[in-house]
One Martini backbone bead per residue (centre of mass of N, CA, C, O) as a GRO file, in nm:
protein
  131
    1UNK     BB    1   3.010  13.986 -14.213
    2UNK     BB    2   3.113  14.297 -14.160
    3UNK     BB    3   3.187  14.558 -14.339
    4UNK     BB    4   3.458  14.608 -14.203
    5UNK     BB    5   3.597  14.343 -14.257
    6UNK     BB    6   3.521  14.364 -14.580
    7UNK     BB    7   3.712  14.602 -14.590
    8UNK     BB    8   4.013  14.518 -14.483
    9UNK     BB    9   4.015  14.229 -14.670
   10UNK     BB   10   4.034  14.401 -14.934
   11UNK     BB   11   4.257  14.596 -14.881
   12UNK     BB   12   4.489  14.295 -14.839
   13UNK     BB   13   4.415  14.211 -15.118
   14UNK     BB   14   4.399  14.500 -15.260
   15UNK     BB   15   4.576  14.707 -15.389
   16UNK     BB   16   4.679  15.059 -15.385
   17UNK     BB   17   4.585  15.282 -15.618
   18UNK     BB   18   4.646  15.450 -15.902
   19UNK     BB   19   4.559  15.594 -16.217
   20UNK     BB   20   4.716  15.645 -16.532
   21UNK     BB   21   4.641  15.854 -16.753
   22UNK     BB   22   4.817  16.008 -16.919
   23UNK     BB   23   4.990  15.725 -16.952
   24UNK     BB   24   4.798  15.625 -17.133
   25UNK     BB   25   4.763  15.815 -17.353
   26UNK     BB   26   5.043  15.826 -17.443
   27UNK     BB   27   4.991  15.504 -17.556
   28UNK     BB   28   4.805  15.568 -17.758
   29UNK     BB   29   4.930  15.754 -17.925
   30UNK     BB   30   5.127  15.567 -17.999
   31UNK     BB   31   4.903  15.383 -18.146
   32UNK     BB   32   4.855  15.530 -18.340
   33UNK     BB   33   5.114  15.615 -18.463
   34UNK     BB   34   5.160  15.299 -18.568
   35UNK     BB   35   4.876  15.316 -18.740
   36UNK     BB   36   4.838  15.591 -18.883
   37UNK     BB   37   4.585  15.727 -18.743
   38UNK     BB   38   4.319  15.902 -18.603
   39UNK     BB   39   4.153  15.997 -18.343
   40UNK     BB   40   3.826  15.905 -18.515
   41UNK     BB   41   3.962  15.632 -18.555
   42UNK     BB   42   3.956  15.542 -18.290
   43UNK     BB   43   3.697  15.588 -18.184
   44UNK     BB   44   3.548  15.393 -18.426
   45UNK     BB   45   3.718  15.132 -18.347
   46UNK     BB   46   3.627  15.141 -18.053
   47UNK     BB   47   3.337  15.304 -17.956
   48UNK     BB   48   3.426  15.595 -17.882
   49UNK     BB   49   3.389  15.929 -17.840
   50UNK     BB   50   3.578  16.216 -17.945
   51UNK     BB   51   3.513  16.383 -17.682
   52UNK     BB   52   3.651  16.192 -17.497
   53UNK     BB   53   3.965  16.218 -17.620
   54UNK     BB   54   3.934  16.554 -17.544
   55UNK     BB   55   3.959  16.488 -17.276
   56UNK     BB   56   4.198  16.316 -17.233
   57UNK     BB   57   4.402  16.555 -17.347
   58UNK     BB   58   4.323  16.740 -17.062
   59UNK     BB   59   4.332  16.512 -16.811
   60UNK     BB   60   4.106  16.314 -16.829
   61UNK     BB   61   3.916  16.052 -16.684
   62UNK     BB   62   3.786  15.749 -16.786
   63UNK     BB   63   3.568  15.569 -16.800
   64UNK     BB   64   3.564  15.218 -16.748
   65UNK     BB   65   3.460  15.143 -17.030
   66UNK     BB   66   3.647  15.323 -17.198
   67UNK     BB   67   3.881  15.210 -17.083
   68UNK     BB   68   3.823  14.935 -17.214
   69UNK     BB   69   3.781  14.984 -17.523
   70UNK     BB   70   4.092  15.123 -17.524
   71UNK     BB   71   4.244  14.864 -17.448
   72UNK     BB   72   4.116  14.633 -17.658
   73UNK     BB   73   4.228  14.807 -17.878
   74UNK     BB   74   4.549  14.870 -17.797
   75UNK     BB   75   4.656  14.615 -17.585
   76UNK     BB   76   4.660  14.762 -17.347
   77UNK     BB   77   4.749  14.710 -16.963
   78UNK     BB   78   4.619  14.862 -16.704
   79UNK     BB   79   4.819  14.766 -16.498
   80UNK     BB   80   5.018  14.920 -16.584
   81UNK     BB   81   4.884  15.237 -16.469
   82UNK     BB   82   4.929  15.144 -16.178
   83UNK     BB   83   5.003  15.330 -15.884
   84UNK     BB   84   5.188  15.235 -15.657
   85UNK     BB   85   5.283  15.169 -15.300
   86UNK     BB   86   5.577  15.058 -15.224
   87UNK     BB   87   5.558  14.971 -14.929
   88UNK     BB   88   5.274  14.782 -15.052
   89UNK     BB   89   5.451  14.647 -15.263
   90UNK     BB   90   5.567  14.468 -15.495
   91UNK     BB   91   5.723  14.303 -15.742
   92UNK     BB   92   5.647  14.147 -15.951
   93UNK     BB   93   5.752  13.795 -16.074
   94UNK     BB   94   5.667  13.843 -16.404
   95UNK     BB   95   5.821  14.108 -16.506
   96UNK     BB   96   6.013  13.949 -16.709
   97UNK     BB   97   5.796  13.803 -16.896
   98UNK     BB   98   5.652  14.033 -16.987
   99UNK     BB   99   5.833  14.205 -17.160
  100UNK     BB  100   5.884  13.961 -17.338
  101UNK     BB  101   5.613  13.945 -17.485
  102UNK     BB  102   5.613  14.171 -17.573
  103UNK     BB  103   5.823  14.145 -17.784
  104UNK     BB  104   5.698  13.864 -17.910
  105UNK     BB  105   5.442  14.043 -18.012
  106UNK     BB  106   5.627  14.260 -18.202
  107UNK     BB  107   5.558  14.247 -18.575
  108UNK     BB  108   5.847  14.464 -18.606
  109UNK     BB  109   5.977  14.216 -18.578
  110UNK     BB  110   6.228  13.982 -18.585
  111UNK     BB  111   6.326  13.681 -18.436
  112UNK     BB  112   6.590  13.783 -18.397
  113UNK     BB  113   6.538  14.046 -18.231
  114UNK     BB  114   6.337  13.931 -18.012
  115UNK     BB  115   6.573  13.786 -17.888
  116UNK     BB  116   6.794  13.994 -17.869
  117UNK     BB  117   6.624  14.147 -17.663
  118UNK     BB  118   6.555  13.961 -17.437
  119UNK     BB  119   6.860  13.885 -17.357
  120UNK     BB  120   6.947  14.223 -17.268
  121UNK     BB  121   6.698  14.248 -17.063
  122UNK     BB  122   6.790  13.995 -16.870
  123UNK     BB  123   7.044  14.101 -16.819
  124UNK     BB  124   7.024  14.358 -16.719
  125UNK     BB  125   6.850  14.257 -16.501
  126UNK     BB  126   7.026  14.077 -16.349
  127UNK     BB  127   7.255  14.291 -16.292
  128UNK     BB  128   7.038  14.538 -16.150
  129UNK     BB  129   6.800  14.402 -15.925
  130UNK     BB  130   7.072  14.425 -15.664
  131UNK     BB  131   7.099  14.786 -15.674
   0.00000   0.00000   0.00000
Protein backbone atom coordinates (compact mmCIF):
# COMPACT_ATOMS: atom_id res chain seq x y z
CA UNK A 1 0.00 0.00 0.00
CA UNK A 2 1.40 3.39 -0.74
CA UNK A 3 2.24 5.89 1.87
CA UNK A 4 -0.56 8.05 0.41
CA UNK A 5 -3.31 5.41 0.60
CA UNK A 6 -2.48 4.47 4.20
CA UNK A 7 -2.54 8.46 5.03
CA UNK A 8 -6.12 8.89 3.68
CA UNK A 9 -7.18 5.77 5.23
CA UNK A 10 -6.00 6.95 8.38
CA UNK A 11 -7.38 10.45 7.92
CA UNK A 12 -11.02 8.62 7.69
CA UNK A 13 -9.95 6.42 10.34
CA UNK A 14 -9.05 9.16 13.04
CA UNK A 15 -11.24 12.09 13.19
CA UNK A 16 -9.32 15.48 13.34
CA UNK A 17 -8.79 17.33 16.39
CA UNK A 18 -7.22 19.47 18.35
CA UNK A 19 -5.87 19.04 21.98
CA UNK A 20 -7.07 21.47 24.85
CA UNK A 21 -4.57 21.66 26.98
CA UNK A 22 -6.31 24.95 28.87
CA UNK A 23 -9.10 23.05 28.93
CA UNK A 24 -7.00 19.92 30.50
CA UNK A 25 -5.11 21.85 32.84
CA UNK A 26 -8.43 23.95 34.22
CA UNK A 27 -9.43 20.03 35.25
CA UNK A 28 -6.46 19.55 37.04
CA UNK A 29 -6.41 22.42 38.80
CA UNK A 30 -9.72 21.39 39.99
CA UNK A 31 -8.31 17.82 40.77
CA UNK A 32 -5.88 19.64 42.73
CA UNK A 33 -8.09 21.68 44.89
CA UNK A 34 -10.28 18.62 45.33
CA UNK A 35 -7.66 17.20 46.80
CA UNK A 36 -6.10 19.97 48.10
CA UNK A 37 -2.13 19.22 47.88
CA UNK A 38 -0.23 22.01 45.94
CA UNK A 39 0.80 21.98 42.49
CA UNK A 40 4.96 20.48 43.97
CA UNK A 41 2.51 17.68 45.33
CA UNK A 42 1.05 17.17 41.77
CA UNK A 43 4.44 16.87 40.37
CA UNK A 44 5.95 14.43 42.92
CA UNK A 45 2.43 12.23 43.01
CA UNK A 46 2.40 12.20 38.76
CA UNK A 47 6.15 11.86 38.44
CA UNK A 48 6.60 15.34 36.37
CA UNK A 49 8.74 18.20 36.81
CA UNK A 50 7.20 21.38 38.58
CA UNK A 51 8.31 23.62 36.23
CA UNK A 52 6.46 21.60 33.60
CA UNK A 53 3.23 22.20 35.86
CA UNK A 54 4.41 26.23 35.30
CA UNK A 55 5.02 26.23 31.60
CA UNK A 56 1.63 23.96 31.19
CA UNK A 57 -0.18 27.36 33.17
CA UNK A 58 1.49 29.76 31.18
CA UNK A 59 -0.46 28.07 28.06
CA UNK A 60 2.14 25.37 26.64
CA UNK A 61 1.00 22.60 25.83
CA UNK A 62 2.57 18.95 27.91
CA UNK A 63 4.54 16.23 25.90
CA UNK A 64 2.60 13.35 25.41
CA UNK A 65 4.46 11.08 28.59
CA UNK A 66 3.64 14.46 30.66
CA UNK A 67 0.05 14.46 29.45
CA UNK A 68 0.00 10.79 30.34
CA UNK A 69 1.41 10.95 33.35
CA UNK A 70 -1.17 13.50 34.78
CA UNK A 71 -4.09 12.10 33.22
CA UNK A 72 -2.86 8.54 35.25
CA UNK A 73 -2.89 10.82 38.09
CA UNK A 74 -5.76 12.99 37.47
CA UNK A 75 -7.98 9.97 36.31
CA UNK A 76 -8.90 12.48 33.59
CA UNK A 77 -10.23 10.85 29.84
CA UNK A 78 -7.69 12.92 28.02
CA UNK A 79 -10.22 12.12 24.86
CA UNK A 80 -12.40 14.24 26.56
CA UNK A 81 -9.65 17.44 25.59
CA UNK A 82 -10.32 16.32 21.77
CA UNK A 83 -11.66 19.27 20.13
CA UNK A 84 -13.37 17.90 17.18
CA UNK A 85 -14.62 19.34 13.90
CA UNK A 86 -18.12 19.07 14.03
CA UNK A 87 -19.40 18.86 10.95
CA UNK A 88 -16.43 15.84 10.74
CA UNK A 89 -17.57 13.77 13.51
CA UNK A 90 -20.97 12.61 15.07
CA UNK A 91 -21.69 13.00 19.03
CA UNK A 92 -20.32 9.70 20.60
CA UNK A 93 -23.48 6.66 21.39
CA UNK A 94 -22.29 6.50 24.58
CA UNK A 95 -21.83 9.74 25.92
CA UNK A 96 -24.94 9.80 28.24
CA UNK A 97 -23.62 6.62 29.46
CA UNK A 98 -20.06 8.24 30.42
CA UNK A 99 -21.76 10.89 32.24
CA UNK A 100 -23.55 8.22 34.30
CA UNK A 101 -20.09 6.40 34.97
CA UNK A 102 -18.38 9.90 36.09
CA UNK A 103 -21.41 10.66 38.61
CA UNK A 104 -21.38 6.75 39.74
CA UNK A 105 -17.64 7.23 40.37
CA UNK A 106 -17.66 10.06 42.61
CA UNK A 107 -16.90 9.51 46.46
CA UNK A 108 -18.43 12.58 47.88
CA UNK A 109 -21.87 11.61 46.72
CA UNK A 110 -23.53 9.25 48.61
CA UNK A 111 -25.62 6.24 46.40
CA UNK A 112 -29.15 8.33 46.74
CA UNK A 113 -27.39 11.47 45.08
CA UNK A 114 -25.98 9.18 42.52
CA UNK A 115 -29.09 7.79 41.33
CA UNK A 116 -30.90 11.26 41.72
CA UNK A 117 -28.23 13.12 39.32
CA UNK A 118 -28.32 10.41 36.88
CA UNK A 119 -31.96 10.58 36.35
CA UNK A 120 -31.56 14.44 36.31
CA UNK A 121 -29.19 13.91 33.60
CA UNK A 122 -31.16 11.40 31.46
CA UNK A 123 -34.21 13.45 31.76
CA UNK A 124 -32.51 16.49 30.58
CA UNK A 125 -30.78 14.53 27.80
CA UNK A 126 -33.96 12.62 26.87
CA UNK A 127 -35.80 16.21 26.41
CA UNK A 128 -33.37 18.43 25.05
CA UNK A 129 -31.18 16.24 22.39
CA UNK A 130 -33.52 16.75 19.37
CA UNK A 131 -33.86 20.67 19.83
Amino acid sequence: MSNNVATLKLEKIMPKGQFDADAFFEALDKTRNNKKITWRKVAEEAGVSASTLTRMAQGKRPDVDTLAALAAWSQLKVDNFIQRDTHDSKPAENSIEDVAALFRADPTLSSDAKVAIEAIVRTAHEKLRNH
